[in-house]
N, C-alpha and C positions, 0 to 999 in steps of 0.2 A: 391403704390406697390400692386400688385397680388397676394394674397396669395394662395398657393396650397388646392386641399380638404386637403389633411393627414394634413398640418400646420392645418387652420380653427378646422379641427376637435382636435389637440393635444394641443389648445390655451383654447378649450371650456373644463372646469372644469367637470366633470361627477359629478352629485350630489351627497350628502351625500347620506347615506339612508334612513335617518331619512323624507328625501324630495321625494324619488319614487313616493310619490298619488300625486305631482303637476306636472301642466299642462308641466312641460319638459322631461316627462317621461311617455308618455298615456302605452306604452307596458308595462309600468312595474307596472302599478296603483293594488293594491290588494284590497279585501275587506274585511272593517273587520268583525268580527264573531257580529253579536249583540246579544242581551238580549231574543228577541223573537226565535232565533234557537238553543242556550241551555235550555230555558224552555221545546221547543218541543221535543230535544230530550232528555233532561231527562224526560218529562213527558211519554215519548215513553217506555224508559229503566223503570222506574216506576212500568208501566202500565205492562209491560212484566215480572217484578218480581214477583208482586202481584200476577198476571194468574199464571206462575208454579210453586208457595206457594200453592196456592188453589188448583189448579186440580192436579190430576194423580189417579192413577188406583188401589189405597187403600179405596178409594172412604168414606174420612174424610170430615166431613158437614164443608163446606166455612165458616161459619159463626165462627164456634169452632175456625176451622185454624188460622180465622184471628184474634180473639178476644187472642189466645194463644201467634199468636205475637207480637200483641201492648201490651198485659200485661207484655212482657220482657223490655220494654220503660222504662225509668226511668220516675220515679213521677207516672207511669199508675200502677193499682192494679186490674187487672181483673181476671177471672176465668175462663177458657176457657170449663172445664167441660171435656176434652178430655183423653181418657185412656194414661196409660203409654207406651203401645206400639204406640198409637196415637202421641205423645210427643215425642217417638225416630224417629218416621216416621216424622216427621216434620222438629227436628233438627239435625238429622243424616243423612237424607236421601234427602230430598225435598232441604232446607237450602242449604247444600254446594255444590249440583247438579246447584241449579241456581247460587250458586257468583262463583263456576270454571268456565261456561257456560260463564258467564256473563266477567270474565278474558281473555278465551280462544277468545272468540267474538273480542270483544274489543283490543285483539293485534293482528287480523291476521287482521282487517277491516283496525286499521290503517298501518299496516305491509306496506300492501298491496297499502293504498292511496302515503305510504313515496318512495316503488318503482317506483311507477310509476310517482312520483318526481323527483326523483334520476334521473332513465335512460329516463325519456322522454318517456314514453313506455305505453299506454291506458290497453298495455295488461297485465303486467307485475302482479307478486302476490307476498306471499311470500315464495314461496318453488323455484322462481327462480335460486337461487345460489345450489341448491342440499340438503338442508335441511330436505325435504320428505324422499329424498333416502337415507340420513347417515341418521336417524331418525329409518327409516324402517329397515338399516340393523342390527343397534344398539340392537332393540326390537327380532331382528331374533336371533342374535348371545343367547340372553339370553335365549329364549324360547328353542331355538335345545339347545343349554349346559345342562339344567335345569337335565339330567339324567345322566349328569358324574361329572357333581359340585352338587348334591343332592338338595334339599329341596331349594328354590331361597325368599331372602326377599320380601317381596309388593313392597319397593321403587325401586327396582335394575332395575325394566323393564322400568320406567320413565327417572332414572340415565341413565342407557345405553344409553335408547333412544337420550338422551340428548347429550352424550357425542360424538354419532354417528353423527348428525348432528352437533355439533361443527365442528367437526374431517374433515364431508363433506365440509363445509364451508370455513374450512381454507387448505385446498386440492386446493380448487375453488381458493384463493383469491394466492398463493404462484404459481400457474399455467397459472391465468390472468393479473399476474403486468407486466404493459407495462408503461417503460417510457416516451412514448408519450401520451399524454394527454387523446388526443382527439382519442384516441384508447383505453386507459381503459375499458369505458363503453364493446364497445364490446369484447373486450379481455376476461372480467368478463364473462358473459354469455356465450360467446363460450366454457368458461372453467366450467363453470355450467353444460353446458348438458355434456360435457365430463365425470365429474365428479359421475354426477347422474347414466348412464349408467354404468359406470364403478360401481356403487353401487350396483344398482337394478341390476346386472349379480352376483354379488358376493351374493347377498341377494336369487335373484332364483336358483343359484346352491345349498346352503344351502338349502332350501325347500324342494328341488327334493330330498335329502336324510334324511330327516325328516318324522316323524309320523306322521298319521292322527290327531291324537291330538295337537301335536305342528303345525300344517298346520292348523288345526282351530284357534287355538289361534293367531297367527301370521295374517290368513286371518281379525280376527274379530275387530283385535288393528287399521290393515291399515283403514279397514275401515272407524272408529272416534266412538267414542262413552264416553256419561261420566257418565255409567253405575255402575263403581266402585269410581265414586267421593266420596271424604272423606274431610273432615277438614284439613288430612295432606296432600292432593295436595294441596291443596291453598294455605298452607305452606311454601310449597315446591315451589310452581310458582311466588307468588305474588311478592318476591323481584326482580326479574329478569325483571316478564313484568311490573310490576309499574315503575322502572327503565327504561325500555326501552321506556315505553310512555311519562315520562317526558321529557326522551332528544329527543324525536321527534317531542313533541309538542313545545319544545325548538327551534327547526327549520323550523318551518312552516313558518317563515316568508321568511329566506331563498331559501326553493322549491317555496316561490312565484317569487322570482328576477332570480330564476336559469333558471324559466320555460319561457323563453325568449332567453338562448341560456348562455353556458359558458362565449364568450365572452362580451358580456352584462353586465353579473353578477358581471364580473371581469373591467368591468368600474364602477361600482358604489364600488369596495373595496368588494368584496365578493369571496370567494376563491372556487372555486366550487368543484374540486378536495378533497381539507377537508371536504367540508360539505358531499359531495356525502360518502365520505369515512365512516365516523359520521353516516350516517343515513342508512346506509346496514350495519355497524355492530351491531348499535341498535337494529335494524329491524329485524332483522338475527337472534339474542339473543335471543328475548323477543318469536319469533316466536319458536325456537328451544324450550327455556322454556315449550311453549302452548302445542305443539305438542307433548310433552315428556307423559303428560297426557290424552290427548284428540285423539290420534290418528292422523291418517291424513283428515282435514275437509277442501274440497275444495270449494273454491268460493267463501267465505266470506270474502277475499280481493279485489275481483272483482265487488261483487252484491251489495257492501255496500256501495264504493269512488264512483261508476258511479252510483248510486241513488240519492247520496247527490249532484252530480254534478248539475245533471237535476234539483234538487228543489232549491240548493241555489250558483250556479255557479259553478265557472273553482277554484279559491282561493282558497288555499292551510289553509290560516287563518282559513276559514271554514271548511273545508275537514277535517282536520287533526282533531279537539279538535269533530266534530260530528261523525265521523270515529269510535271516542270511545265509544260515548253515542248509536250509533245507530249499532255499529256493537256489542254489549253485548248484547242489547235489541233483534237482530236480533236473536242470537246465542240459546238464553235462550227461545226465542218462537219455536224455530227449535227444540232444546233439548224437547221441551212441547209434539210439535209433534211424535218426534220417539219413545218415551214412553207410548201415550198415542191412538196414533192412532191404533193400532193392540194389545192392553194391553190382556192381561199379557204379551204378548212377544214384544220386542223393535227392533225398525227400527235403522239399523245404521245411526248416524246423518251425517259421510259423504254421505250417501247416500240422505236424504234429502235435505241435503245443492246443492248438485249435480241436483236433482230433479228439484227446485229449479232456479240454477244454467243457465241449457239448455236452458231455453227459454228467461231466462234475458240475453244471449247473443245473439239471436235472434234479442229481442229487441233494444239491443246496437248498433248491426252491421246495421237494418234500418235506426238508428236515424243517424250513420256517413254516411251510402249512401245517405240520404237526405243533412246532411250539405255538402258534399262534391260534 
């Protein structure tokens, strides 16, 4: 008897997953992360911490600096010799400049690799769902108030910011639910730029009736910068995006089985729909979290998963846990730069990242007109 293809094919078992790297599954084979590209990139992020300890434009001897940190080491008893205001320049200023840097880094790098997981999408980042522009108008609303609510707390401008990108986010997600599957993806994003637009009009109408002072503060937030980092943003961030990068790094294996096509995914027992769902709200979060302190810093979703690609593949295993290491590292030698390159006065860091940014797509768009 002759069996049909659809029988043959509904007789043949889809493999566990536990089985995708063998030879009945070459499309779906992933690779794993090994031991020699977590050493590099930590030894990357390391190496990036160390540099903006050391330098900046107080112009504190390296040696003090570093001799001041390892004496905080437990078991170490050094002297670092360095004045007291040297000592608050270190640990108030330098200090929690690099670990927000280095936070803010490290969620938009992998944000940005888990979108472009999600939707299939080389280009994708994470301000795609509207998260810039409810972010942006959040930080607008408080700065134009500032003179009919009096005197405004430190945290309130990150709060808002935050709660505006929430707010954009689930606007996007309540706008793009389509019952049909295979229309989600783009439902979502058609409902993002709607979203966004419909923000940034409400954000610029607000401007156009604001002070020169509040138009400067407003222009200087967009920009990025982590000028006024403190101890209590990282406070304030670190539950959300440490959060958010565990359950993303939680699904890396997943963006590797999805990145073969829904229905793929959904032969070997993998529900794409949840996962996709799982990993733009993480992604979403963690990003909104960043950006609540940081401003708006672009590219570093983009400059950081397609670097990693080119040196250590397409795999998502990789991508994703290097995404961390190397988009902190990234962040925190950016931050080095806008501070120190024009000192005493600072370069906004979305603009370096931007800088940046240009010509690494440049180089992106050669590399896919040669493969293609």
């Amino acid at each position: 008897m002759t069996l049909t293809a659809d029988a043959k094919t509904s007789d043949r078992q889809a493999p566990p997953l536990d089985d995708i790297d063998g030879p009945d599954a070459p499309a779906l084979r992933p690779t794993r992360l090994t031991v020699g590209h977590v050493v590099l990139g930590a030894g990357f992020l390391l190496a990036a911490a160390i540099v903006s300890i050391l330098v900046g434009p107080a112009g504190l001897p390296a040696g003090a600096v570093l001799t001041e940190v390892l004496g905080r080491l437990p078991l170490v008893h050094l002297h670092s010799g360095l004045s007291a205001t040297g000592v608050v320049v270190v640990w108030q200023w330098r200090m929690p400049r690099m670990v927000l840097g280095g936070l803010v880094g490290a969620m938009l790098a992998i944000a940005g690799a888990s979108y472009q997981g999600a939707f299939s999408n080389p280009l994708a980042d994470p301000y795609l769902l509207g998260v810039a522009s409810g972010a942006g108008l959040g930080a607008t609303l408080v700065v134009v108030g500032a003179p009919v609510i009096g005197q405004i707390p430190s945290d309130l401008l990150p709060l808002a910011a935050f709660a505006g990108a929430v707010l954009a986010v689930t606007a996007t997600f309540a706008l793009g639910r389509s019952r049909a599957s295979e229309r989600s993806s783009a439902s979502l994003l058609l409902a993002g730029v709607a979203v966004a637009a419909f923000f940034t009009a409400v954000q610029t109408f607000l401007l156009q009736r604001s002070s020169p002072g509040q138009l400067s503060t407003v222009y200087s937030w967009i920009l990025g910068g982590l000028s006024t980092a403190g101890w209590g943003q990282v406070d304030l961030v670190l539950p959300y995006v440490g959060t958010a990068i565990l359950v993303l790094l939680a699904c890396r294996r997943l963006l590797d089985v999805m990145s073969v096509g829904d229905e793929e995914a959904t032969s070997v027992g993998v529900r794409a729909e949840r996962v996709r769902l799982v990993v733009i709200v993480a992604a979403t979060l963690g990003t909104a979290a960043a950006v609540s302190v940081s401003g708006l810093i672009g590219f570093v979703g983009i400059i950081v998963p397609h670097t990693i690609r080119l040196l250590a593949g397409p795999s998502y295993r990789r991508i994703l846990p290097l995404s961390v290491l190397f988009g902190a590292g990234f962040l925190i030698l950016a931050d080095l730069l806008a501070r120190t390159v024009l000192s005493p006065a600072e370069i906004p860091l979305g603009v370096v990242t931007a800088f940046l940014g240009a010509p690494f797509f440049l180089v992106v768009l050669r590399q896919a007109r040669r493969l293609g």
